[in-house]
PyMOL Python script that loads the backbone (N, CA, C, O; Angstrom):
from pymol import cmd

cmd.read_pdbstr("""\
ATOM      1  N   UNK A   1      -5.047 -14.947 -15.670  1.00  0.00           N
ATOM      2  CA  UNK A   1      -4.815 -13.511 -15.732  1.00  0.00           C
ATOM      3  C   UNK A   1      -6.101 -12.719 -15.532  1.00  0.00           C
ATOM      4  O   UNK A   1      -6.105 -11.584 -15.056  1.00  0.00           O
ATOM      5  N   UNK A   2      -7.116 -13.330 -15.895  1.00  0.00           N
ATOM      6  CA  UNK A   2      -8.434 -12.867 -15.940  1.00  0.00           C
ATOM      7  C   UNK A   2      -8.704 -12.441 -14.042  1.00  0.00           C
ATOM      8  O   UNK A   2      -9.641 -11.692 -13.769  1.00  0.00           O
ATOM      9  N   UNK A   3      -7.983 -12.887 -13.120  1.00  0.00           N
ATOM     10  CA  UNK A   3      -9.028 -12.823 -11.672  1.00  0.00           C
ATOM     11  C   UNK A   3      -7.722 -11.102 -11.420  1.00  0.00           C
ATOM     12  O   UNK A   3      -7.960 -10.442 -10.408  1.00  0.00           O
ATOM     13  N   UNK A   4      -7.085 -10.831 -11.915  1.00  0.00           N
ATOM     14  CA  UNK A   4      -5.996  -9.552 -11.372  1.00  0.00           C
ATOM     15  C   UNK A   4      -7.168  -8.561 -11.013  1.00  0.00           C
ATOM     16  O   UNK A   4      -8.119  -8.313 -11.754  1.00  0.00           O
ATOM     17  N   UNK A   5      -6.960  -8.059  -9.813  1.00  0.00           N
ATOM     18  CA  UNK A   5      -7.930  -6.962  -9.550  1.00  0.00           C
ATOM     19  C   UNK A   5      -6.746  -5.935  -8.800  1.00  0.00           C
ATOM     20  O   UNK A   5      -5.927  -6.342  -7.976  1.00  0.00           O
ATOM     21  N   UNK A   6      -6.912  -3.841  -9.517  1.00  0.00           N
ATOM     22  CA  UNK A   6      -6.308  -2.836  -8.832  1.00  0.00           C
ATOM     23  C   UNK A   6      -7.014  -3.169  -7.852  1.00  0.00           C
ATOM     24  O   UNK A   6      -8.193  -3.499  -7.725  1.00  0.00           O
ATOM     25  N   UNK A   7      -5.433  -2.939  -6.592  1.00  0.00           N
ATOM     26  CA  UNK A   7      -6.087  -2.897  -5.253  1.00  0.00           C
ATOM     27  C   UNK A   7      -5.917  -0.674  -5.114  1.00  0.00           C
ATOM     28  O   UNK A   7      -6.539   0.040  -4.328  1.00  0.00           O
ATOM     29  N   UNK A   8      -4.955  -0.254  -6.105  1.00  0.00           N
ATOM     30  CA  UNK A   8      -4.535   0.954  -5.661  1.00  0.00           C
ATOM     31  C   UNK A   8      -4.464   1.602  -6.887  1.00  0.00           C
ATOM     32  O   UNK A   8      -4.157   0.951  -7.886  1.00  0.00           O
ATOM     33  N   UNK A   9      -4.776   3.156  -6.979  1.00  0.00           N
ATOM     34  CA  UNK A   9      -4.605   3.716  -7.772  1.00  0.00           C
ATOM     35  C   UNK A   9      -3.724   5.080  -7.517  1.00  0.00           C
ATOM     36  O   UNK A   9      -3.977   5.902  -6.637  1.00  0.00           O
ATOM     37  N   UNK A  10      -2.993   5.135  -8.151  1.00  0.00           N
ATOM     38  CA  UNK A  10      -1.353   6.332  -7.993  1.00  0.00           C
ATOM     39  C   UNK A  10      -1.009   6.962  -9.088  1.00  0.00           C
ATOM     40  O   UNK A  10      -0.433   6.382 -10.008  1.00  0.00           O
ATOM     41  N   UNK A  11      -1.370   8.418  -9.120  1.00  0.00           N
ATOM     42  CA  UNK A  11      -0.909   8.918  -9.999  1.00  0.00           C
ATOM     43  C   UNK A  11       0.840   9.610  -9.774  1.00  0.00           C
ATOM     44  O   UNK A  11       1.046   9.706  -8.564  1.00  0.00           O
ATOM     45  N   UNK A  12       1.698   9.941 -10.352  1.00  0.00           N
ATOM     46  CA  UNK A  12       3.231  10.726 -10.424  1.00  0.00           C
ATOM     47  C   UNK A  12       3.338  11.779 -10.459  1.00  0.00           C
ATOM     48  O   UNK A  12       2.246  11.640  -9.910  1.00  0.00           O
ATOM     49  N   UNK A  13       3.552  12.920 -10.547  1.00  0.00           N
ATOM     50  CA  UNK A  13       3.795  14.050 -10.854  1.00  0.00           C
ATOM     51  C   UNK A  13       4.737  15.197 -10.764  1.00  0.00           C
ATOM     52  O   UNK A  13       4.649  15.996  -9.831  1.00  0.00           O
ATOM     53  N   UNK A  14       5.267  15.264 -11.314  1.00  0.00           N
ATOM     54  CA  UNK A  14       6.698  16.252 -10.974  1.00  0.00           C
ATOM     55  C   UNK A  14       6.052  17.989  -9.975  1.00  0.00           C
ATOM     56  O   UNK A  14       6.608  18.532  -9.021  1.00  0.00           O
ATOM     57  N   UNK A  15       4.819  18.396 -10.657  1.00  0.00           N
ATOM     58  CA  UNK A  15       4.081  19.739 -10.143  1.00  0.00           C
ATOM     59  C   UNK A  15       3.081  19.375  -9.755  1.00  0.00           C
ATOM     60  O   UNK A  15       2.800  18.196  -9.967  1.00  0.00           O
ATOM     61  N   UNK A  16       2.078  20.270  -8.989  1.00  0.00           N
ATOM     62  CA  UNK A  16       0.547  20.479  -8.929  1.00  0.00           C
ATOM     63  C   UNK A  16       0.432  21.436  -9.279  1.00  0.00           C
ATOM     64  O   UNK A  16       1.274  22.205  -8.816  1.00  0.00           O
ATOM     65  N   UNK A  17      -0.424  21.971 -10.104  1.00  0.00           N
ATOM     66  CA  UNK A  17      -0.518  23.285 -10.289  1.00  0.00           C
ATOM     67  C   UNK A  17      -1.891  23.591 -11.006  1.00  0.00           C
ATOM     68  O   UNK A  17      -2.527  22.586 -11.324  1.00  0.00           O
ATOM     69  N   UNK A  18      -2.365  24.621 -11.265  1.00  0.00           N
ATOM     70  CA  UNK A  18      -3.913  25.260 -11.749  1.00  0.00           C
ATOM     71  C   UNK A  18      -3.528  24.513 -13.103  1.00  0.00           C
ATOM     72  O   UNK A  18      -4.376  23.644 -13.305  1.00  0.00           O
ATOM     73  N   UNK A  19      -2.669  24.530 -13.990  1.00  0.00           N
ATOM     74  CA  UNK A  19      -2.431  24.197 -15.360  1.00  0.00           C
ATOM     75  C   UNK A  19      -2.612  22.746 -15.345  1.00  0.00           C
ATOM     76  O   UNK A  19      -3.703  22.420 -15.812  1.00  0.00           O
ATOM     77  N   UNK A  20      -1.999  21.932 -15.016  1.00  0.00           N
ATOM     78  CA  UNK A  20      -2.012  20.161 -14.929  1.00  0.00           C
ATOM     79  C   UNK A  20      -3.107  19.730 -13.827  1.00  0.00           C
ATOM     80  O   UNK A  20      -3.482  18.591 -14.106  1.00  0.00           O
ATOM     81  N   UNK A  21      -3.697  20.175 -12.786  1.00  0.00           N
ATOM     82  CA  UNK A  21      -4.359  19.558 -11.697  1.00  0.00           C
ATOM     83  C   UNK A  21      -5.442  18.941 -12.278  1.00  0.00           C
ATOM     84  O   UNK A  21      -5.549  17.760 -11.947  1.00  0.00           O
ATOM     85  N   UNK A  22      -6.188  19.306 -12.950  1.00  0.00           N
ATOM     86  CA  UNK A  22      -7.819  18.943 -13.733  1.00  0.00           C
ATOM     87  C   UNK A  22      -7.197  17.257 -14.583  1.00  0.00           C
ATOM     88  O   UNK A  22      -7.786  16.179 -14.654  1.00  0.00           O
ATOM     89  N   UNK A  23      -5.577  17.730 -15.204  1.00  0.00           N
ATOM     90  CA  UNK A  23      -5.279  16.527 -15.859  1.00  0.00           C
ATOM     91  C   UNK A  23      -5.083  15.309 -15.500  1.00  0.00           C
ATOM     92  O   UNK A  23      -5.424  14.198 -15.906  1.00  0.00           O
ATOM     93  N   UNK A  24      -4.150  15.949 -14.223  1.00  0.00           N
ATOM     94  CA  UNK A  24      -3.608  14.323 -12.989  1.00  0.00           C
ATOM     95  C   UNK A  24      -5.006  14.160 -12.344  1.00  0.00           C
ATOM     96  O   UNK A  24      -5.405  13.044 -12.676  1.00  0.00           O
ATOM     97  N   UNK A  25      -5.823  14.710 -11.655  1.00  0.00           N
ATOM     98  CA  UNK A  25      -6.551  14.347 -11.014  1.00  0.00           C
ATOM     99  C   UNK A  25      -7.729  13.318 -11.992  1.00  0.00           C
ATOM    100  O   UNK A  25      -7.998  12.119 -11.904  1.00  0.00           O
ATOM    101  N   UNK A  26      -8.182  14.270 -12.802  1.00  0.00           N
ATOM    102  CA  UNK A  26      -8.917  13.563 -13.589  1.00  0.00           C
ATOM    103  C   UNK A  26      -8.364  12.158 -14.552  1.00  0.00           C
ATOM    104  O   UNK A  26      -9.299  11.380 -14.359  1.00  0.00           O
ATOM    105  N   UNK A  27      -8.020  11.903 -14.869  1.00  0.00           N
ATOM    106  CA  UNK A  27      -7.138  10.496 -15.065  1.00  0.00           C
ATOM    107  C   UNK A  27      -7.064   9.289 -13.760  1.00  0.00           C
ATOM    108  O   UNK A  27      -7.286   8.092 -13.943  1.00  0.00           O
ATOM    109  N   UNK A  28      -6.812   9.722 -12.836  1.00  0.00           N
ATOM    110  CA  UNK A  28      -6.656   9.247 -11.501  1.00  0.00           C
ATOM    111  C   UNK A  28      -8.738   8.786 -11.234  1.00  0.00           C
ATOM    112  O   UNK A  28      -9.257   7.671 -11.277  1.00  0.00           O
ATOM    113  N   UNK A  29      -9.167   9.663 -11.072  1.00  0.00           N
ATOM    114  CA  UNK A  29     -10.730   9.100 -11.295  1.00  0.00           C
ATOM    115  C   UNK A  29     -10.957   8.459 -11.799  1.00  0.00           C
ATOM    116  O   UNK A  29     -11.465   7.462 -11.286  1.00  0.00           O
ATOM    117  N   UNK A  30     -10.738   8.542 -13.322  1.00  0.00           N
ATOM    118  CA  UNK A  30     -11.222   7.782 -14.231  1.00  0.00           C
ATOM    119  C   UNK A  30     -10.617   6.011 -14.021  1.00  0.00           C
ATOM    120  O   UNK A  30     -11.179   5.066 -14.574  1.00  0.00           O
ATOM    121  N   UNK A  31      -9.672   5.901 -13.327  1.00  0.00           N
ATOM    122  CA  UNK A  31      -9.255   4.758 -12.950  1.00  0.00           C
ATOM    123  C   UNK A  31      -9.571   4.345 -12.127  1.00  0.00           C
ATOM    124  O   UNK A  31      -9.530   3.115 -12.126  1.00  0.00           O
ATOM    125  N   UNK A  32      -9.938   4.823 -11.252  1.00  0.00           N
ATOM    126  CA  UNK A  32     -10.912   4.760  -9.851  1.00  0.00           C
ATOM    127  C   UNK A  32     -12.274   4.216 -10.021  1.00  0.00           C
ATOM    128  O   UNK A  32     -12.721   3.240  -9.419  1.00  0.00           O
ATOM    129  N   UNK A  33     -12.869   4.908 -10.861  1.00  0.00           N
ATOM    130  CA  UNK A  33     -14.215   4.419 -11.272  1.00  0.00           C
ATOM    131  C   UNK A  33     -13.987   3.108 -12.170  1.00  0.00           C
ATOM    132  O   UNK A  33     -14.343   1.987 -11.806  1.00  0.00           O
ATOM    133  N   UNK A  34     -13.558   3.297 -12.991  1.00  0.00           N
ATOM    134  CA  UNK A  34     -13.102   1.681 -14.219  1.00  0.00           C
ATOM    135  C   UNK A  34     -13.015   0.568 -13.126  1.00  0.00           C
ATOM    136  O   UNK A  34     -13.741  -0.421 -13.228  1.00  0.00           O
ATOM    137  N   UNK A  35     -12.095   0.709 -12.023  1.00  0.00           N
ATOM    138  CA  UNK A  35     -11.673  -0.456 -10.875  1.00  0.00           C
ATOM    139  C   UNK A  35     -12.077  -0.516  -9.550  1.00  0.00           C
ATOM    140  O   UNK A  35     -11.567  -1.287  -8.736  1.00  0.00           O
ATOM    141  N   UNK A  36     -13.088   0.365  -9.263  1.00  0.00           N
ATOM    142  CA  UNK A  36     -14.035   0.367  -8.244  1.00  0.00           C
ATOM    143  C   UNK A  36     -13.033   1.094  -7.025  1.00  0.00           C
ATOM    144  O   UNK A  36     -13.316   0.792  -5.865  1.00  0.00           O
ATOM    145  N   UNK A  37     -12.310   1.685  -7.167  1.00  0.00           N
ATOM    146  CA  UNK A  37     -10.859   2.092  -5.931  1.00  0.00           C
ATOM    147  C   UNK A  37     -11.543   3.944  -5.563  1.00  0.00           C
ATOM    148  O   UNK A  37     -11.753   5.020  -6.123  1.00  0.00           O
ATOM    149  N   UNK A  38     -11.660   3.154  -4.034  1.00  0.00           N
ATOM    150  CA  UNK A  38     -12.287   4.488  -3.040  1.00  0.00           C
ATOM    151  C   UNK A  38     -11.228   6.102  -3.282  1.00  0.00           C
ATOM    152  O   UNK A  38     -11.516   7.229  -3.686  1.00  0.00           O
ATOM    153  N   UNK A  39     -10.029   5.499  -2.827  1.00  0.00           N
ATOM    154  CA  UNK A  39      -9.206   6.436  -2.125  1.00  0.00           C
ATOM    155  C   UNK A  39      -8.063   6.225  -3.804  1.00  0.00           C
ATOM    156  O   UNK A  39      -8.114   5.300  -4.615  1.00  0.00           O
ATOM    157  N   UNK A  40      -7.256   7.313  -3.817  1.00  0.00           N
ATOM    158  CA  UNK A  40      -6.689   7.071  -4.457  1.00  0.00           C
ATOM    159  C   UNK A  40      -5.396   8.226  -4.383  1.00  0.00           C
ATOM    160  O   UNK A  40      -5.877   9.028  -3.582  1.00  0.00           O
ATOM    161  N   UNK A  41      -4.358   8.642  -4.669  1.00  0.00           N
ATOM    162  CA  UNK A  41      -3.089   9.039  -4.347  1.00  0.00           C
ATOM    163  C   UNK A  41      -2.629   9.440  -5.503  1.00  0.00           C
ATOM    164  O   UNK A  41      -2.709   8.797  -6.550  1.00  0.00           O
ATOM    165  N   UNK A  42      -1.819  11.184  -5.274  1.00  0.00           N
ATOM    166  CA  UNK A  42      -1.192  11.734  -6.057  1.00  0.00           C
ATOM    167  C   UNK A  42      -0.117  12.104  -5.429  1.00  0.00           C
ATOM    168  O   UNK A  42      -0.215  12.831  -4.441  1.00  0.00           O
ATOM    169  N   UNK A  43       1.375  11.572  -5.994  1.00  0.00           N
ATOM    170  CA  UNK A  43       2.428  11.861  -5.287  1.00  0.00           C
ATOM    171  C   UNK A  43       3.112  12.929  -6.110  1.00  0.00           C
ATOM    172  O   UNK A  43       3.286  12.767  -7.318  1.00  0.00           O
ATOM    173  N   UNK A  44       3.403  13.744  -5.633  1.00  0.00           N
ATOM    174  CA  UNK A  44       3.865  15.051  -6.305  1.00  0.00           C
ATOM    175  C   UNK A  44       5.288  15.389  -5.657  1.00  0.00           C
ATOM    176  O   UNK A  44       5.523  15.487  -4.453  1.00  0.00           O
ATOM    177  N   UNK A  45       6.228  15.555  -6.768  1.00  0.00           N
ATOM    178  CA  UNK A  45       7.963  15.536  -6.677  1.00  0.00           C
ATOM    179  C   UNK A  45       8.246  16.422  -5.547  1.00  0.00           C
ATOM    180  O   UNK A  45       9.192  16.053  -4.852  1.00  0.00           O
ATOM    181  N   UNK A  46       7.574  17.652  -5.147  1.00  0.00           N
ATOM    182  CA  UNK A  46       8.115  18.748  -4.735  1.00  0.00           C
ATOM    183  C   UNK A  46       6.820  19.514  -3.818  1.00  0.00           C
ATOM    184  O   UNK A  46       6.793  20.736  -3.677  1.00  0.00           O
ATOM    185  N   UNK A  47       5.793  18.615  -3.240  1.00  0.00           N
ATOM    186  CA  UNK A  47       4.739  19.325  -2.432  1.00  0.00           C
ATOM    187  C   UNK A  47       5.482  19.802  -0.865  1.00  0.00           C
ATOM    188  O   UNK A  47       6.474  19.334  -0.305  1.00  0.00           O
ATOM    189  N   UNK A  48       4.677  20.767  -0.507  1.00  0.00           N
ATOM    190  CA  UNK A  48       5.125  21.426   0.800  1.00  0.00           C
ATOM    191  C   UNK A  48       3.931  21.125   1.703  1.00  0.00           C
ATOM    192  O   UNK A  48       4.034  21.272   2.921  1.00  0.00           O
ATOM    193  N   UNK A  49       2.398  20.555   0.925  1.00  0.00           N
ATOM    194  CA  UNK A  49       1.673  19.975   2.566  1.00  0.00           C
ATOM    195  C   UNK A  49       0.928  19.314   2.035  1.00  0.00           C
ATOM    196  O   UNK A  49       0.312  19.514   0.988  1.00  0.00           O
ATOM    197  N   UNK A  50       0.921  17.859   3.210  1.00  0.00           N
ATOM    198  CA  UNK A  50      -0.348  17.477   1.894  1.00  0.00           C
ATOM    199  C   UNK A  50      -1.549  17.634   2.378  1.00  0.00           C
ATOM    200  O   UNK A  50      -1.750  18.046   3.521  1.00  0.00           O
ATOM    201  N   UNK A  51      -2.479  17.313   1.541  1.00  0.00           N
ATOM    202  CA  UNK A  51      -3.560  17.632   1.572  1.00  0.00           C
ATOM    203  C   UNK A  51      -4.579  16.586   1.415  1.00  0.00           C
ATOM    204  O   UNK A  51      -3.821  15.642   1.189  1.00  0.00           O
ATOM    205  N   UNK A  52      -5.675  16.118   1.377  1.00  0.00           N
ATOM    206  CA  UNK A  52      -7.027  15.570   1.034  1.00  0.00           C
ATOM    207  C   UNK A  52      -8.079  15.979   0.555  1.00  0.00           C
ATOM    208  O   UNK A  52      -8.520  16.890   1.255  1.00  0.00           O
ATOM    209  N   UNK A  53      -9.073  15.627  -0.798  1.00  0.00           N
ATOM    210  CA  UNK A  53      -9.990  16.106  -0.306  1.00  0.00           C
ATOM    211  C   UNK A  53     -11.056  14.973  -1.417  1.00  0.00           C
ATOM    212  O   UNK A  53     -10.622  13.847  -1.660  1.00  0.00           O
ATOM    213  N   UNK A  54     -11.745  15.202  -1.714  1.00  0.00           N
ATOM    214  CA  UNK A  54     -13.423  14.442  -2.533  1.00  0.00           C
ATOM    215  C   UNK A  54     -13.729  14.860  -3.369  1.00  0.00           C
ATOM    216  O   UNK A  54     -14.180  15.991  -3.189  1.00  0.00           O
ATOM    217  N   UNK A  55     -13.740  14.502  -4.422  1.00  0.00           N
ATOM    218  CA  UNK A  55     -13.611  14.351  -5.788  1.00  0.00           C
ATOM    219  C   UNK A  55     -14.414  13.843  -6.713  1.00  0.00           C
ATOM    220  O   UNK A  55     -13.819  13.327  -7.659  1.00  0.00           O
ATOM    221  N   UNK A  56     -15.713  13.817  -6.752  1.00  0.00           N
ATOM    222  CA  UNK A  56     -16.452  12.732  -7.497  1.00  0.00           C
ATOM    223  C   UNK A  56     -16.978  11.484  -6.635  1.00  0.00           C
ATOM    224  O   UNK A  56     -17.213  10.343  -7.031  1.00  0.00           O
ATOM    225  N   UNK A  57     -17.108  12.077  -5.210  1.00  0.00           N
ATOM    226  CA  UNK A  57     -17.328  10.842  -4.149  1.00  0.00           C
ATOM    227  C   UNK A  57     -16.141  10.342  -3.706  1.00  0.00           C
ATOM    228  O   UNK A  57     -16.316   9.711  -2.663  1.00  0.00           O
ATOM    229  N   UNK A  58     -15.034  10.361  -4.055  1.00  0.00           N
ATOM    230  CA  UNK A  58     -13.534   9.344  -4.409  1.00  0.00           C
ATOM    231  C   UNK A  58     -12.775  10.317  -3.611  1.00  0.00           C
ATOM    232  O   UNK A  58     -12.966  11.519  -3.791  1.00  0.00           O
ATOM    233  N   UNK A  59     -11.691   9.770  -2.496  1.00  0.00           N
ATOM    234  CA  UNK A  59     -11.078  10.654  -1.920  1.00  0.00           C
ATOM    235  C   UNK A  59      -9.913  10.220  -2.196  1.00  0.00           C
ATOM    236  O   UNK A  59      -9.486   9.069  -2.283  1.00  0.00           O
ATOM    237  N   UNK A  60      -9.305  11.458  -2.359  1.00  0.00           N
ATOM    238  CA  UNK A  60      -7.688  11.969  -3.331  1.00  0.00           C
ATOM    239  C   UNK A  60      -6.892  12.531  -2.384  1.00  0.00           C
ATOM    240  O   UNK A  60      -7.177  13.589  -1.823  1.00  0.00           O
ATOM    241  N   UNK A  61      -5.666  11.731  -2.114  1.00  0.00           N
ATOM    242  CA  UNK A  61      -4.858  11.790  -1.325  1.00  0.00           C
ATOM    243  C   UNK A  61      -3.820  12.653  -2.264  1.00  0.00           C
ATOM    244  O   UNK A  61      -3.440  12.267  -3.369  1.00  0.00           O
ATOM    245  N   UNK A  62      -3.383  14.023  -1.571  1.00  0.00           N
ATOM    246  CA  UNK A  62      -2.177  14.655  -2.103  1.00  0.00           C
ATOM    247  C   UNK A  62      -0.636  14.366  -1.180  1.00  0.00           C
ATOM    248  O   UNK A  62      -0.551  14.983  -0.118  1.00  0.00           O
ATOM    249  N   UNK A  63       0.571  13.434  -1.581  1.00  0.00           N
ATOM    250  CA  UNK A  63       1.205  13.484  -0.712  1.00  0.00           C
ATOM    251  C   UNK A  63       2.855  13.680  -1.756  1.00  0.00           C
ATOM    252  O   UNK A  63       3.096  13.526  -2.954  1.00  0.00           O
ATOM    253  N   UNK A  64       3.961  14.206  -0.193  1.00  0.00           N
ATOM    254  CA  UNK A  64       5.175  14.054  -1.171  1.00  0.00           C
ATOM    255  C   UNK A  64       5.763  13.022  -1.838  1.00  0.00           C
ATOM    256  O   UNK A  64       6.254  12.056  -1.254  1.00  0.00           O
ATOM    257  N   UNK A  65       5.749  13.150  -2.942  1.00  0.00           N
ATOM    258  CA  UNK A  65       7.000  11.673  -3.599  1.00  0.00           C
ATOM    259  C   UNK A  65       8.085  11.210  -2.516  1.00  0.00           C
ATOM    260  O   UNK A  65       8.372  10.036  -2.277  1.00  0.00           O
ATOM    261  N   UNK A  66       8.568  12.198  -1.980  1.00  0.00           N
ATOM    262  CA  UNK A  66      10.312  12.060  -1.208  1.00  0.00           C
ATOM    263  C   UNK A  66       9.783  11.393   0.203  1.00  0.00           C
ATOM    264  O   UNK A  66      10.520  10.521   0.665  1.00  0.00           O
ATOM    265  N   UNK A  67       8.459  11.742   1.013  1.00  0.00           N
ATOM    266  CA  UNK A  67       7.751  11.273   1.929  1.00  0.00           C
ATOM    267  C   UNK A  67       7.675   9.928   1.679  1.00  0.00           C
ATOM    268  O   UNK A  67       8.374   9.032   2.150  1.00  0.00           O
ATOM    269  N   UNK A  68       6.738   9.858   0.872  1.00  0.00           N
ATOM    270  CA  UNK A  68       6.609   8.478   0.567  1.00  0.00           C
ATOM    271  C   UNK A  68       7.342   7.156  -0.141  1.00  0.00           C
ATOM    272  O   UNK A  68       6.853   6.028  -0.086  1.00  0.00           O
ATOM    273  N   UNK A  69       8.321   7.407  -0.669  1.00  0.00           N
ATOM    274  CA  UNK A  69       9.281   6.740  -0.858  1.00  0.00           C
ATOM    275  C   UNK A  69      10.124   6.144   0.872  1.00  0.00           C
ATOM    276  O   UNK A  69      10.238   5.019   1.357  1.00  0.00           O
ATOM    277  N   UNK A  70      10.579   7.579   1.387  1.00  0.00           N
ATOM    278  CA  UNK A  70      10.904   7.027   2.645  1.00  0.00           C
ATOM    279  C   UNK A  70       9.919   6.247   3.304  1.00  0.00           C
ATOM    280  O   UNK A  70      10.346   5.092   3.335  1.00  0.00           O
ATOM    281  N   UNK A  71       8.759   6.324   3.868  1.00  0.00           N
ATOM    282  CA  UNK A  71       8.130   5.231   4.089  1.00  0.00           C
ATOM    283  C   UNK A  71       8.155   3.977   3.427  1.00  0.00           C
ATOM    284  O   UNK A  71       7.890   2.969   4.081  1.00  0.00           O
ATOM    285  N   UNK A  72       8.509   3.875   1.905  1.00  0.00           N
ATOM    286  CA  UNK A  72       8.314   2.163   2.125  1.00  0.00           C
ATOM    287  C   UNK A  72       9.387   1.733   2.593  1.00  0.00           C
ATOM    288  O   UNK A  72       9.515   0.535   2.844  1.00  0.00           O
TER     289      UNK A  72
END
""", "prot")
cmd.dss("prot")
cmd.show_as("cartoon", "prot")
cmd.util.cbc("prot")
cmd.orient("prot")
């Protein structure tokens, strides 16, 4: 059990918004850094575009939940 290494880090989110963003995002870092993970992903229930951007060096993928579900 000891060799398991995150290949990915994903946060959930029903909103984005000025009120929660500092919370999801920051959590999402902090896991990033703990497991060495570059890029990392916030899927949000109800987004209208996504977005990208850098974060602490760490680039944060904003995409739709409903998007990405259809893709897998």
């Amino acid at each position: 059990m000891n060799n398991l290494k995150a290949s990915q880090a994903i946060q959930v989110t029903q909103e984005l918004n000025k009120n929660n963003r500092e919370r999801e995002v920051g959590g999402l870092i902090e896991v990033m850094q703990k497991y060495k993970i570059e890029q990392g992903l916030v899927l949000v229930q109800d987004l209208k575009k996504e977005t990208e951007e850098k974060v602490d060096n760490k680039k944060i993928k904003f995409v739709s939940l409903l998007k990405r579900l259809l893709e897998e």
